[in-house]
C-alpha positions as CSV (number, residue, x, y, z in Angstrom):
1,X,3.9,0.9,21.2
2,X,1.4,3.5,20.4
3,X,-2.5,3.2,21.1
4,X,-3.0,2.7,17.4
5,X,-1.1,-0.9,17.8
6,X,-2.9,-2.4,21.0
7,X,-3.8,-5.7,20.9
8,X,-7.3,-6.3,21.8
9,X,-7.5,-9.5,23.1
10,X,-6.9,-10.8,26.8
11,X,-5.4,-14.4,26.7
12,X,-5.6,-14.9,30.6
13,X,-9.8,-14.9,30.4
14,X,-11.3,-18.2,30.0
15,X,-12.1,-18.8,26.6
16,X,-13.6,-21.6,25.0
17,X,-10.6,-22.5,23.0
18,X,-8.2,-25.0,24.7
19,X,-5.1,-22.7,22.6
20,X,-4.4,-18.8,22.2
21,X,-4.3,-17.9,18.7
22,X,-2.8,-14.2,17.5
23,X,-3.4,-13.5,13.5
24,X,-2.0,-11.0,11.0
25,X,-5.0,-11.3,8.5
26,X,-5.8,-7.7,7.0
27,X,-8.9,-8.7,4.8
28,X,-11.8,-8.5,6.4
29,X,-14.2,-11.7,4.6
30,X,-10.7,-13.4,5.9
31,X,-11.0,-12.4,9.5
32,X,-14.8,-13.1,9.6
33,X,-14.3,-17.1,8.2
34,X,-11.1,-17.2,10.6
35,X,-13.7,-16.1,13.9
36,X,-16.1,-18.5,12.7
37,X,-13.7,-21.5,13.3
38,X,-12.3,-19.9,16.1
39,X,-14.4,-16.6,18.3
40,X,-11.4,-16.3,20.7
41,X,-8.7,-15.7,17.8
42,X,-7.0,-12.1,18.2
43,X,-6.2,-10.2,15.3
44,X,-3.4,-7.5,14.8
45,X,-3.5,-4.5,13.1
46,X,0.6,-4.9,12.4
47,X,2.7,-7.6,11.6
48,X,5.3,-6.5,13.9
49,X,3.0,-7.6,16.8
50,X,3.3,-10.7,16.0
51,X,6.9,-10.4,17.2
52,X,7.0,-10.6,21.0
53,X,2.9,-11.9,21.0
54,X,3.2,-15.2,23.7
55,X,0.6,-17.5,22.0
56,X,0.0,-21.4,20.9
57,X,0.1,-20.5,17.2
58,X,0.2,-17.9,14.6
59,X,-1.9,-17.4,11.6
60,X,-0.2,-14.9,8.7
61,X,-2.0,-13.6,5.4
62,X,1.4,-14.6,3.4
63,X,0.0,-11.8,0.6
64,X,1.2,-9.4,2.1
65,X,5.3,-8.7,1.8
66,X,5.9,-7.4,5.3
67,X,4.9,-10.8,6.7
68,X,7.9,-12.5,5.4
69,X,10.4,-10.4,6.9
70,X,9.4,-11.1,10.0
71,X,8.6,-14.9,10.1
72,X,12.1,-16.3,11.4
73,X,11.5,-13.5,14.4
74,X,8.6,-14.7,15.5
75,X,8.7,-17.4,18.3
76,X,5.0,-19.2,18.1
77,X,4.5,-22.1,15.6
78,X,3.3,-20.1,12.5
79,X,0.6,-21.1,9.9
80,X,0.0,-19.0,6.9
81,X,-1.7,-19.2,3.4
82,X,-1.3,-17.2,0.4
83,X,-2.5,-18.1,-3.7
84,X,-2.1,-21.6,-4.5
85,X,-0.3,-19.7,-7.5
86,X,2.3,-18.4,-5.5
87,X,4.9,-21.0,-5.2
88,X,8.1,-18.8,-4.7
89,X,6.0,-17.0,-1.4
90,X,5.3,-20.3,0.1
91,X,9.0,-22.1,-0.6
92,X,10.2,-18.8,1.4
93,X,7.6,-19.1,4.0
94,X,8.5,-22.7,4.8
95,X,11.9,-21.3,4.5
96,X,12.0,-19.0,7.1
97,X,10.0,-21.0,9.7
98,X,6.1,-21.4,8.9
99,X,5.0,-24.8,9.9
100,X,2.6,-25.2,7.5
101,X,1.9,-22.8,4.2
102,X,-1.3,-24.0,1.9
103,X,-3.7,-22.4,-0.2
104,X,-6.0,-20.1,0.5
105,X,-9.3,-22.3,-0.4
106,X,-7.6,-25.6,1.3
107,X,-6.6,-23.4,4.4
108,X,-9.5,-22.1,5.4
109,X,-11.7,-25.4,4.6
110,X,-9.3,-27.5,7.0
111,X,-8.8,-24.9,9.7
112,X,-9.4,-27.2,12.5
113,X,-7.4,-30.0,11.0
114,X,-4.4,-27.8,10.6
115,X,-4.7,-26.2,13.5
116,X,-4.5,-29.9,15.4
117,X,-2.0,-31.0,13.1
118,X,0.4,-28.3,13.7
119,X,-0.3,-28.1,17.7
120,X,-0.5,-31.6,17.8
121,X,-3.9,-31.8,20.2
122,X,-5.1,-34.8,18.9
């Protein structure tokens, strides 16, 4: 991996988050809602990092094409969200392993929720 691909997050500090959470989420409003919910979440700069990242849970921007070629490869629980207008994205997404796929708007209101759901803390 070059420098321009390090991950910058340390999953063996103490964080306040009881799960590690590792997210391919390009847009920048998206990120900002996403560290709201959660400060400790670590974002990538490339899908492929996503590959051999050991964490709780995966969160993928399901917009962008790369993302589903590499979803069955990925070993962490996944969560994603794309367009609620997108139907053929999320049937492949469920297909090729994402836990849960909703829409944007519903995924980033029940964050928490889904998160619990999917990691089953409650």
């Amino acid at each position: 991996m070059g420098e321009d691909n390090i991950i910058e997050c340390d999953f063996d500090e103490k964080t306040l988050n009881p799960v590690s959470v590792a997210a391919f989420v390009p847009d920048l409003m998206d990120q900002s809602k996403l560290r709201l919910a959660m400060p400790d979440i670590c974002f990538v700069k490339e899908v492929s990092e996503l590959i051999d990242i050991e964490v709780d849970l995966v969160v993928v921007d399901l917009s962008k094409s790369e993302v589903l070629e590499v979803l069955n490869i990925i070993d962490s629980k996944i969560v994603g969200f794309v367009s609620h207008i997108d139907k053929e994205v999320i049937a492949l997404a469920e297909k090729a392993g994402c836990e849960k796929v909703l829409p944007r708007s519903k995924f980033f209101h029940d964050f928490h929720s889904l998160v619990n759901g999917v990691l089953k803390l409650n």
